[in-house]
N, C-alpha and C positions, 0 to 999 in steps of 0.2 A: 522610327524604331518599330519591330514588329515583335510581338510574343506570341509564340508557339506553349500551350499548356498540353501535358499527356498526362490522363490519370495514368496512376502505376496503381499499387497497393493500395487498399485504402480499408478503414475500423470504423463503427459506429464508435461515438463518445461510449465512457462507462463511469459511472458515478455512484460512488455509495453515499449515505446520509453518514451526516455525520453525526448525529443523534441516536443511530441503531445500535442493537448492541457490538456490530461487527465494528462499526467503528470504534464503538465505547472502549470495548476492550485492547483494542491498536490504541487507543488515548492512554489508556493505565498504563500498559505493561513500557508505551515510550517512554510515560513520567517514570515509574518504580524502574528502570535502565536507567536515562537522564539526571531523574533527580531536576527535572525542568518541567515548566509549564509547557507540550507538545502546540507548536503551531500549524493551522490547519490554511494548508495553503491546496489551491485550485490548482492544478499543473498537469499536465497531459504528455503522453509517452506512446507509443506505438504494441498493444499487447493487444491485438485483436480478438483472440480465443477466449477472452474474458466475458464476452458478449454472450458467445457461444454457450459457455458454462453456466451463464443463466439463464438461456434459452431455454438449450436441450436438454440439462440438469438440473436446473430450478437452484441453481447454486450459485452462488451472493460468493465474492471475491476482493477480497482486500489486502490491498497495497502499499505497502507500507516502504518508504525512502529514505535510505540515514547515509546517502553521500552529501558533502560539504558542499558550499557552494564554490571551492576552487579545485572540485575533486576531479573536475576536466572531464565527464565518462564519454569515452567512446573515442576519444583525442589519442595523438602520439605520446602525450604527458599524463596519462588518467593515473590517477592512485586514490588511495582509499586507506584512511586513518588507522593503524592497528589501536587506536584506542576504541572508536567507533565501532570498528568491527567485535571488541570483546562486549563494547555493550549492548551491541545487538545479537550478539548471542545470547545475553544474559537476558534481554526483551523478549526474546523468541521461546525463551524457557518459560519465563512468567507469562507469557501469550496463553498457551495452552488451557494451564488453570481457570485465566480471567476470562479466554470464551466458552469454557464449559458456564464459570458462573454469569457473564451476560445472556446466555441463550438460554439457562435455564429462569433468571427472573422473565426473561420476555416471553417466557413458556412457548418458546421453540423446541426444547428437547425435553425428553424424559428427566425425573429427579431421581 
């Protein structure tokens, strides 16, 4: 057998803590949507430009994931919850709020 490898495209890892308050506030606003305890899983996806943004603009990016684990993405069969999608809408609303007030206790931003 013989293996031929060719890089193609390739991203530095990106990782936020999950202690910070960017994450803190992805933690809230998934529980106040859910109404669940948010599990914090390690998983890796291809968004290279994210590197970038905190390079060149000193700007922290967070990621946040609410497809199922039978939601197929990217497959001939992908689909995506209309329930899920109303409560991530409703997370994305409470997001706003909850990182004005985590960046404000962590004295990131003006009060």
């Amino acid at each position: 057998m013989k293996l031929a490898i060719e890089v193609g495209q390739s991203g530095e890892p990106y990782r936020v803590s999950p202690s910070g308050p960017l994450a803190q506030a992805g933690l809230n606003a998934l529980q106040y949507a859910f109404q669940r305890e948010p599990v914090l899983l390690r998983e890796g996806g291809s968004i290279p430009i994210v590197n970038d943004f905190k390079r060149i603009l000193k700007a922290e990016t967070l990621l946040l994931g609410l497809s199922l684990p039978d939601d197929n993405p990217h497959a001939p069969n992908e689909k995506f919850d209309l329930d899920i999608f109303a409560r991530g809408m409703r997370m994305a609303a409470y997001l706003w709020p909850e990182l004005t007030r985590q960046m404000q206790s962590a004295g990131t931003t003006k009060k």
